[in-house]
C-alpha positions as a Markdown table, in Angstrom:
| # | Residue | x | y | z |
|---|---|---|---|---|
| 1 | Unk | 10.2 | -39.2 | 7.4 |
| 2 | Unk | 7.4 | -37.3 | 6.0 |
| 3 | Unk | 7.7 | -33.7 | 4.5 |
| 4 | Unk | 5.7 | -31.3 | 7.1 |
| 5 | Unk | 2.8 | -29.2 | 5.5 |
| 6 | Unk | 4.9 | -26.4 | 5.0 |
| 7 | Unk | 7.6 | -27.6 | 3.0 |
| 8 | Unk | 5.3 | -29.3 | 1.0 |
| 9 | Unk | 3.5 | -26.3 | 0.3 |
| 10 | Unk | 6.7 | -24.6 | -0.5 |
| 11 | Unk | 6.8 | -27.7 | -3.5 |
| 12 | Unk | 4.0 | -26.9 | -4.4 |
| 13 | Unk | 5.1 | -23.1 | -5.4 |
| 14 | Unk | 8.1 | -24.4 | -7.1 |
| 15 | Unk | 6.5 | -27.4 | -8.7 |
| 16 | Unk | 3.5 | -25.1 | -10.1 |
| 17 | Unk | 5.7 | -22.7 | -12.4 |
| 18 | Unk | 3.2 | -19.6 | -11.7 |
| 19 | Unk | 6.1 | -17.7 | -11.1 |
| 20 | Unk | 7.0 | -16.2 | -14.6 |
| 21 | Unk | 9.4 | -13.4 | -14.6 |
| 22 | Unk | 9.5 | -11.3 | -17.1 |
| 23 | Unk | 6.4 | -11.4 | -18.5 |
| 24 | Unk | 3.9 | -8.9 | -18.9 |
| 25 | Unk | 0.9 | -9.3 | -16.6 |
| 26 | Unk | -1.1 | -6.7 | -18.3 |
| 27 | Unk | -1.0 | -8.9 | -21.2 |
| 28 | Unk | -1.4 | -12.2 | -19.5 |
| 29 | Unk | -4.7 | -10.6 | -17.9 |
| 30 | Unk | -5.9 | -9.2 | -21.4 |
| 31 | Unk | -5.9 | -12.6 | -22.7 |
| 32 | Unk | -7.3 | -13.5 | -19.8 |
| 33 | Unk | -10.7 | -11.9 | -19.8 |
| 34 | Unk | -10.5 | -12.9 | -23.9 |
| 35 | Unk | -11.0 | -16.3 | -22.7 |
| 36 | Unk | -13.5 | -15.9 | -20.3 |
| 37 | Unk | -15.7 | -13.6 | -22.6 |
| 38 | Unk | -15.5 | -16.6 | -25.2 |
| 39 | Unk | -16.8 | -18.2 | -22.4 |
| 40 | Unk | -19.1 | -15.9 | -21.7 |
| 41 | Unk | -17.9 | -15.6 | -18.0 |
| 42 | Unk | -17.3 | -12.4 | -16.2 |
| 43 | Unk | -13.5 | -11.8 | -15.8 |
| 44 | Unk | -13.3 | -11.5 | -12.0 |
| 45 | Unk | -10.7 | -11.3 | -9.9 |
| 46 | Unk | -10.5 | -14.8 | -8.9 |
| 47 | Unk | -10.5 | -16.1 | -12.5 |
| 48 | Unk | -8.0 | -13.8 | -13.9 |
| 49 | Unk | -6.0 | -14.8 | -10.7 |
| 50 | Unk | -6.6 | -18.8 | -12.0 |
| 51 | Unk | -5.5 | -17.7 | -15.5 |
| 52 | Unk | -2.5 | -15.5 | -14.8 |
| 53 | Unk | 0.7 | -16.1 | -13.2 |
| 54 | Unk | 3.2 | -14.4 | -10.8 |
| 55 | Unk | 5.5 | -11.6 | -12.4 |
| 56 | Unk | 7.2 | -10.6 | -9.5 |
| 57 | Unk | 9.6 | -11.7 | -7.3 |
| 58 | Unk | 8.5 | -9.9 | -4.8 |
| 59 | Unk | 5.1 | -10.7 | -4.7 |
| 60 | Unk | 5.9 | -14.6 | -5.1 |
| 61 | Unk | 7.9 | -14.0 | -2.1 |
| 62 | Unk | 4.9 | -11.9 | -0.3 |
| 63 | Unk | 2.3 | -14.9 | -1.2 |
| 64 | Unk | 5.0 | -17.4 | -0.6 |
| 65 | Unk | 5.4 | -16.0 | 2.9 |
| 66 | Unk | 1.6 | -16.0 | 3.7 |
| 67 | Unk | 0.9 | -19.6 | 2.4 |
| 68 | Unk | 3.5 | -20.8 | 5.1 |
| 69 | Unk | 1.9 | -19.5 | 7.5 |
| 70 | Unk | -1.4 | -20.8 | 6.7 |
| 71 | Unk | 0.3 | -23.6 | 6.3 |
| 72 | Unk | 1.3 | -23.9 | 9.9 |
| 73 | Unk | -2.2 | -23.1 | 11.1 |
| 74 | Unk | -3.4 | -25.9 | 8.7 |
| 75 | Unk | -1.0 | -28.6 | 10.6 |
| 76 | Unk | -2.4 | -27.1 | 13.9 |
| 77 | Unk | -6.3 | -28.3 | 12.5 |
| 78 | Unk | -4.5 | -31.7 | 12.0 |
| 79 | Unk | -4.0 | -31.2 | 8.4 |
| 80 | Unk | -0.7 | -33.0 | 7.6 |
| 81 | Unk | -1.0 | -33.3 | 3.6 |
| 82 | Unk | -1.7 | -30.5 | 1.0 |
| 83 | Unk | -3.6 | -32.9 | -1.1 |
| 84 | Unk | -6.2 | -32.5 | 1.8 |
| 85 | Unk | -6.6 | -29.1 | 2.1 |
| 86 | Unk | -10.0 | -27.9 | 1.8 |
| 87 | Unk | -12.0 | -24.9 | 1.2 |
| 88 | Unk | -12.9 | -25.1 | 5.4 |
| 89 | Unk | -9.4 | -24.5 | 6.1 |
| 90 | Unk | -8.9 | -21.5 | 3.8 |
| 91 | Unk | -11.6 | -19.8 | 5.5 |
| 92 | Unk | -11.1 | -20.0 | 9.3 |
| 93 | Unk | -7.6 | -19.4 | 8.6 |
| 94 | Unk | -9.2 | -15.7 | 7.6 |
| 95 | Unk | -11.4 | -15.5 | 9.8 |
| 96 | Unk | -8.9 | -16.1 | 12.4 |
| 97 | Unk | -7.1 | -13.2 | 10.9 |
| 98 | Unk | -10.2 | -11.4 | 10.9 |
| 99 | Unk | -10.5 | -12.3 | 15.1 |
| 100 | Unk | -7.0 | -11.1 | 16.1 |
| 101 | Unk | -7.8 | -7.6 | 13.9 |
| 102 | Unk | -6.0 | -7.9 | 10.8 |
| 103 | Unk | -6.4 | -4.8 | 9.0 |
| 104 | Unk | -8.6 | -5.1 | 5.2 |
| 105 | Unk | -5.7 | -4.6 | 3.5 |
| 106 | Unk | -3.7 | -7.4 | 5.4 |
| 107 | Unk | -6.8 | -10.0 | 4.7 |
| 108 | Unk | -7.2 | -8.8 | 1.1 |
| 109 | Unk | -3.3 | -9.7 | 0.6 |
| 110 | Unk | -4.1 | -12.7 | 2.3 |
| 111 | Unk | -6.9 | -13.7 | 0.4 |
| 112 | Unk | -5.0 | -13.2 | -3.2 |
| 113 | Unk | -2.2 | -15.2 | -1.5 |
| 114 | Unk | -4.7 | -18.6 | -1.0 |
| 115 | Unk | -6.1 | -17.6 | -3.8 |
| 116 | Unk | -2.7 | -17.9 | -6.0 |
| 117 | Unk | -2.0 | -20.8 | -3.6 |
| 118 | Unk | -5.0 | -22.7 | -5.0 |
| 119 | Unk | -4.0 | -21.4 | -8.7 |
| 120 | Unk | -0.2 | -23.0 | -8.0 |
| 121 | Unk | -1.6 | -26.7 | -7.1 |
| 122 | Unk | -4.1 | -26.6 | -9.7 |
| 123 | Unk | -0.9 | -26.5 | -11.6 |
| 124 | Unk | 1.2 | -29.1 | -10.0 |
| 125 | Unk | 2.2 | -32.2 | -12.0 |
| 126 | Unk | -0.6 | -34.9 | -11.6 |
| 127 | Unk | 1.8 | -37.2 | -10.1 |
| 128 | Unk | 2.1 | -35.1 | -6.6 |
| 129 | Unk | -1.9 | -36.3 | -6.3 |
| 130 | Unk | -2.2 | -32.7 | -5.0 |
| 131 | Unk | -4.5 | -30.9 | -7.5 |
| 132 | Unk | -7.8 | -31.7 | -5.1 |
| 133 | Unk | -7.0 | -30.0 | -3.0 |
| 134 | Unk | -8.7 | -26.6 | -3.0 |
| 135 | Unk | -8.9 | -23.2 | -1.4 |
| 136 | Unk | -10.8 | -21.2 | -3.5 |
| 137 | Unk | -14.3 | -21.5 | -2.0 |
| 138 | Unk | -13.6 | -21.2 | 1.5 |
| 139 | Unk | -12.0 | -17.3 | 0.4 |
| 140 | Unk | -15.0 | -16.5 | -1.5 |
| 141 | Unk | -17.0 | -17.2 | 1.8 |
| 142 | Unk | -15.1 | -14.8 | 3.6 |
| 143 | Unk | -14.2 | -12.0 | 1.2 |
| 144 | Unk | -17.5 | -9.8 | 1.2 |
| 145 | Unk | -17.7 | -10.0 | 5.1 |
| 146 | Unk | -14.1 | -8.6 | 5.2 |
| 147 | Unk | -14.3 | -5.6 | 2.6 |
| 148 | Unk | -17.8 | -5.1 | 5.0 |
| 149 | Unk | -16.4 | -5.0 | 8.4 |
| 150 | Unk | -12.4 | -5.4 | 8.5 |
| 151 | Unk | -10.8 | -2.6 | 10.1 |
| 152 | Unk | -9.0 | 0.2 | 7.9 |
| 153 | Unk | -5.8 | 1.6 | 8.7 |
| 154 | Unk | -6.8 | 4.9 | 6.9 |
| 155 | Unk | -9.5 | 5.5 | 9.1 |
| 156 | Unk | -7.0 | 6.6 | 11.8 |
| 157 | Unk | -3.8 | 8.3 | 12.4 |
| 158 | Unk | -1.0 | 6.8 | 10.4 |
| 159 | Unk | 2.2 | 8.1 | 11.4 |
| 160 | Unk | 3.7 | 7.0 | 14.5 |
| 161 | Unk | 4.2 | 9.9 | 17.2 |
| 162 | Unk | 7.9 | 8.3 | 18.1 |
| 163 | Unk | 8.7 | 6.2 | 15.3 |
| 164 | Unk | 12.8 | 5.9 | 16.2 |
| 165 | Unk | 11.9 | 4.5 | 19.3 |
| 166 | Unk | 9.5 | 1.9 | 17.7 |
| 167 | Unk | 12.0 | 0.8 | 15.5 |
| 168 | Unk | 14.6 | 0.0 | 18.5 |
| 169 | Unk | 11.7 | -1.7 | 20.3 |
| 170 | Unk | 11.7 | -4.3 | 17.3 |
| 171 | Unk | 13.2 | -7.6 | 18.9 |
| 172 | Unk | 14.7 | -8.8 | 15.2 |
| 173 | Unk | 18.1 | -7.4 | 13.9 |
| 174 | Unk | 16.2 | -7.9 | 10.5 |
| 175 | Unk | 13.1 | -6.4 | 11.3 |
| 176 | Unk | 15.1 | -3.2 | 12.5 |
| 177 | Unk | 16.3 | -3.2 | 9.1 |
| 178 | Unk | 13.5 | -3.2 | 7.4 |
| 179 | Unk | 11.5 | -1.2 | 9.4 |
| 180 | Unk | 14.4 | 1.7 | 9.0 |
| 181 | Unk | 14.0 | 1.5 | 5.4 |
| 182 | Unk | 10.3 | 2.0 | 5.5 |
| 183 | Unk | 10.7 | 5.1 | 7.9 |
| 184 | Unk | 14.2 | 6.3 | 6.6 |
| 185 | Unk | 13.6 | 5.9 | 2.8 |
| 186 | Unk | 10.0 | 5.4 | 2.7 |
| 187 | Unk | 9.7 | 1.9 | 1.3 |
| 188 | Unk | 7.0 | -0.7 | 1.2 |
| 189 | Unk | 7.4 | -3.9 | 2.3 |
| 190 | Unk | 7.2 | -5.3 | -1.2 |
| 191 | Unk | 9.6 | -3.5 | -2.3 |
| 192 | Unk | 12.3 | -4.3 | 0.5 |
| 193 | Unk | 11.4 | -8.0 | 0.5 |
| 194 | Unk | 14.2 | -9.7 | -1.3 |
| 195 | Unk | 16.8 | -7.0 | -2.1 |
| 196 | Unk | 19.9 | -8.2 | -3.1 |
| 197 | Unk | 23.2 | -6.8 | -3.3 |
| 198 | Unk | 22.9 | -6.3 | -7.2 |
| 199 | Unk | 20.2 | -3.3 | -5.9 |
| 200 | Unk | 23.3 | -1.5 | -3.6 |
| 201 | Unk | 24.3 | 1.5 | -6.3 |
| 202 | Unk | 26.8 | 3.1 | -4.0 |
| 203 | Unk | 27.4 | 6.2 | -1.5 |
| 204 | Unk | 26.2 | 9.8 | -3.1 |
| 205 | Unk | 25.3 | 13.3 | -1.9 |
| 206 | Unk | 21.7 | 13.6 | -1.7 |
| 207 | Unk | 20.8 | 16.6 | -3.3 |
| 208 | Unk | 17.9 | 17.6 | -1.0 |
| 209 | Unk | 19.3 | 17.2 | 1.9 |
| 210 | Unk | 22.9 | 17.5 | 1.7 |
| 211 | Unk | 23.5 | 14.6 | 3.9 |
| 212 | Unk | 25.5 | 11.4 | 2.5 |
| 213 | Unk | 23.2 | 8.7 | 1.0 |
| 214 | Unk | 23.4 | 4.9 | -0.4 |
| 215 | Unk | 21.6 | 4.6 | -3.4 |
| 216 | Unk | 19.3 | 1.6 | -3.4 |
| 217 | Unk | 17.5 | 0.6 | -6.7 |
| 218 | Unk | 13.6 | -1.6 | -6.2 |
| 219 | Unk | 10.8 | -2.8 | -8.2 |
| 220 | Unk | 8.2 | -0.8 | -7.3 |
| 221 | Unk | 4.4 | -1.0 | -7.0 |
| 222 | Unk | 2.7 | -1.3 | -10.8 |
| 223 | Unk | 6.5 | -2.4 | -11.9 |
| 224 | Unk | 8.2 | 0.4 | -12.0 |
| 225 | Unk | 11.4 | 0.8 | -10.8 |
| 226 | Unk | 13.3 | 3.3 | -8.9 |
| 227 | Unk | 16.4 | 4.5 | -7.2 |
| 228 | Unk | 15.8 | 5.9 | -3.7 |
| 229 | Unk | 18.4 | 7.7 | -1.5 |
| 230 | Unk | 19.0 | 5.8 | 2.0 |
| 231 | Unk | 20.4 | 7.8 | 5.0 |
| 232 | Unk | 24.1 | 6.4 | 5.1 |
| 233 | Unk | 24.3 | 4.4 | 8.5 |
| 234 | Unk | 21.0 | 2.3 | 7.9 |
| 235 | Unk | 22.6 | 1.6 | 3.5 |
| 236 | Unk | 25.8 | 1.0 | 5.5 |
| 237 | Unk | 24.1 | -1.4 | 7.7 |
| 238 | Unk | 21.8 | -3.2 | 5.1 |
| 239 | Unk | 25.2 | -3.8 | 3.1 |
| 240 | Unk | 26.4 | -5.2 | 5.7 |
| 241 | Unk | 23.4 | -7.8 | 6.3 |
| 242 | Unk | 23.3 | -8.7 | 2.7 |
| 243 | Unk | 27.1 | -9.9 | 2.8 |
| 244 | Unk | 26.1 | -12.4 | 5.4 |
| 245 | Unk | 22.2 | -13.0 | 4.5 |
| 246 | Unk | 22.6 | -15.3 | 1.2 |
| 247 | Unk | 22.6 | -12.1 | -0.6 |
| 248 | Unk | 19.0 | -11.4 | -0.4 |
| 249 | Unk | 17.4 | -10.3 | 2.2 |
| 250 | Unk | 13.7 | -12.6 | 3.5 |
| 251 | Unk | 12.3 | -12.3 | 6.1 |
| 252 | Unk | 8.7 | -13.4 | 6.7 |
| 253 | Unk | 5.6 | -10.5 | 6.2 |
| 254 | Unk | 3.4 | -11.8 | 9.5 |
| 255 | Unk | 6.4 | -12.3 | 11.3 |
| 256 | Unk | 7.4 | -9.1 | 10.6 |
| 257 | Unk | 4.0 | -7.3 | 11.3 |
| 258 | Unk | 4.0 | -9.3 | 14.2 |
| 259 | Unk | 7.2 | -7.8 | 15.9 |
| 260 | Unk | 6.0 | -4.4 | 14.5 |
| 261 | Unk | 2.7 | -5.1 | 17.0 |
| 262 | Unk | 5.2 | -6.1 | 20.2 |
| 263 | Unk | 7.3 | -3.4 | 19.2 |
| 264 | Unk | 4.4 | -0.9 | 19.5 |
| 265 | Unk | 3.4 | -2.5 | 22.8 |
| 266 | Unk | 6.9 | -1.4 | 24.0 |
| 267 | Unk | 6.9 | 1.8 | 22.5 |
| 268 | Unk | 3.2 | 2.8 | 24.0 |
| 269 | Unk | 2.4 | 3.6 | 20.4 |
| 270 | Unk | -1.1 | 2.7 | 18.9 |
| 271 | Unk | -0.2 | -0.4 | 16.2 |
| 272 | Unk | -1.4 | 1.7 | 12.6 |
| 273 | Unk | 0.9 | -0.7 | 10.1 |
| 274 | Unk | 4.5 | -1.6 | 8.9 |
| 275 | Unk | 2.5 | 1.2 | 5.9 |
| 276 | Unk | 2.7 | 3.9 | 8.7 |
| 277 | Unk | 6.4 | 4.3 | 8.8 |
| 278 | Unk | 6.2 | 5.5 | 5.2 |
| 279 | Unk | 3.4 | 8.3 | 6.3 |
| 280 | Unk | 6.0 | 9.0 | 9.1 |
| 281 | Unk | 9.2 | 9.0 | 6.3 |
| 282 | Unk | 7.0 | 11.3 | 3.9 |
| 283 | Unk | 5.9 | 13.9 | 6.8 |
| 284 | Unk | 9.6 | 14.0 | 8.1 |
| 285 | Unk | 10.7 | 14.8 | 4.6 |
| 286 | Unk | 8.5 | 17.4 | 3.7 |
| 287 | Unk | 8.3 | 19.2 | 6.6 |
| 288 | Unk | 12.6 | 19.3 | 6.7 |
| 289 | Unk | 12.9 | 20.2 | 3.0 |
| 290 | Unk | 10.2 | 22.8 | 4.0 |
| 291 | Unk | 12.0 | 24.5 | 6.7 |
| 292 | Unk | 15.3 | 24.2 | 5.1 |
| 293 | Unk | 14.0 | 26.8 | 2.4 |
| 294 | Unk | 15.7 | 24.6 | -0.5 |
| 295 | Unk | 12.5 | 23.9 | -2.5 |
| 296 | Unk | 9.4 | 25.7 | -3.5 |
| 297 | Unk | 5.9 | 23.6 | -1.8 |
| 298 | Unk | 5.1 | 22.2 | -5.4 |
| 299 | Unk | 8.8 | 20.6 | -5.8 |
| 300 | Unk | 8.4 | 19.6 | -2.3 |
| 301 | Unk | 5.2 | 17.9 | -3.5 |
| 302 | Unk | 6.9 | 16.3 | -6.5 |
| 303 | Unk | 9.5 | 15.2 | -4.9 |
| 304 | Unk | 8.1 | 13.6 | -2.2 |
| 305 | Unk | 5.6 | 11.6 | -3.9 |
| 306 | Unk | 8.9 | 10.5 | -6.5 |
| 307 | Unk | 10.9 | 9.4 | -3.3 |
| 308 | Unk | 8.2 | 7.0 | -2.7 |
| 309 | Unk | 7.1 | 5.5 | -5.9 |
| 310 | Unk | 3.8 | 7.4 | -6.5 |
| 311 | Unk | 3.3 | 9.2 | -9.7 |
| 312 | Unk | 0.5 | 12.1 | -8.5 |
| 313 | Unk | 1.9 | 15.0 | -6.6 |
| 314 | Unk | -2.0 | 14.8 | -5.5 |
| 315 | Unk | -1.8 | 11.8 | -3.6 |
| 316 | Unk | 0.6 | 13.6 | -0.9 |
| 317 | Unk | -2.4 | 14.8 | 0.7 |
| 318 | Unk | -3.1 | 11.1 | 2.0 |
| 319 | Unk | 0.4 | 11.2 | 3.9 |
| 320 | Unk | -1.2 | 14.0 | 5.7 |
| 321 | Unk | -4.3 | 12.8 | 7.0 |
């Protein structure tokens, strides 16, 4: 029987090799734009993206994640082989993205993921007669009109009025999971995508609050990494779904924001992004380390913006909005 769509795409991601782990992307892009200037072609984004590779786990898992699901739209169009995928389908797949009201930053994700989609079977081995397929095009025909006209979350309120009750409202065991770590510890989804048990560091005393903690370690946005205090039921629970989860825990990122738009539904609370719950995390902390008297406003401000894997006590004002 023949492979569906999506586990061939799925082949195609492993087949490709663009997933390169321990390499330095900085460096891979500096060579990068060497070789187009030789060339004398401007280094944009979408030819670094066909020069460079994937550095993260997380992010392979991120794009990974959004190529199935085009993937599945795809086989609804009658598309049944990756070999002919075409630039068409790449674009109304965004633009029906665009239609249901995907936010700017949830179509710019999803354009880099087809993007690195179309890198990863350029890549392939010529004997999987996949590399003509292509992708590339049909995202360049959408991109301007979504940076133009897409929706963004920061134009609105952020954090959620009843966040707790959102979170229960979330149909998934998994998804509760995850959306307690964004609003209990402040994470983003990158960052909780694919923790494995190696990233548990124990029970501590969290020195801010006072209150018993789990320590969970992540690769953070720009690659750096840090150790973040979780509340001690929701570390507790999390250790206990990585000891029965393959010891990583996946889920998928449109399922997930997906529930998180039911869940709202439920909750009678406006939909502003899985991204909210860490505007809700950052408000509750602040204004609790405030009123407990424990730190001065600038440590507040520093510690904060460390909790979360920012690096400018400045940027605490956008939490605030």
């Amino acid at each position: 029987m023949a492979k569906s769509l999506v586990a061939q795409v799925k082949s195609v991601w492993s087949a490709s090799r663009i997933l390169t782990v321990g390499e330095s992307r900085y460096e891979q892009k500096q060579i990068a734009r060497e070789e187009l200037a030789a060339l004398a072609q401007g280094a944009t984004s979408a030819r670094l993206a066909e020069r460079t590779s994937i550095t993260s786990y997380r992010t392979y898992d991120l794009y990974k994640g959004v190529s199935v699901e085009f993937a599945r739209f795809a086989e609804s169009l009658g598309v049944h082989r990756v070999a002919d995928l075409r630039p068409a389908h790449a674009e109304a797949y965004l633009r029906a993205k665009m239609a249901s009201g995907a936010s700017c930053n949830t179509l710019r994700t999803a354009s880099a993921a087809l993007g690195k989609l179309d890198a990863a079977i350029a890549r392939c081995p010529r004997k999987m007669h996949v590399p003509e397929a292509r992708l590339r095009l049909g995202v360049d025909a959408v991109r301007g009109e979504i940076n133009a006209t897409a929706p963004r979350l920061d134009t609105g309120r952020r954090a959620y009025v009843e966040p707790g009750n959102l979170v229960e409202a979330l149909p998934d065991p998994a998804h509760q999971i995850v959306a307690r770590l964004q609003l209990e510890a402040g994470f983003r989804i990158s960052e909780v995508q694919g923790l494995g048990r190696c990233d548990l560091r124990g029970v501590v005393s969290d020195p801010v609050t006072g209150g018993l903690a789990g320590l969970v370690h992540v690769h953070g946005k720009g690659g750096f990494e840090r150790v973040q205090f979780v509340p001690i039921d929701t570390y507790r629970a999390l250790e206990s779904r990585l000891a029965n989860d393959a010891g990583a825990l996946r889920f998928g990122y449109g399922t997930y924001l997906r529930s998180l738009r039911f869940a709202c539904k439920e909750a009678g609370e406006l939909y502003s992004g899985s991204h909210a719950l860490r505007h809700s995390y950052i408000q509750g902390f602040v204004l609790a380390v405030a009123a407990s008297g424990k730190l001065d406003a600038h440590a507040i401000q520093r510690e904060a913006m460390e909790r979360v894997g920012h690096h400018r006590e400045s940027e605490l004002q956008t939490y605030f909005r």
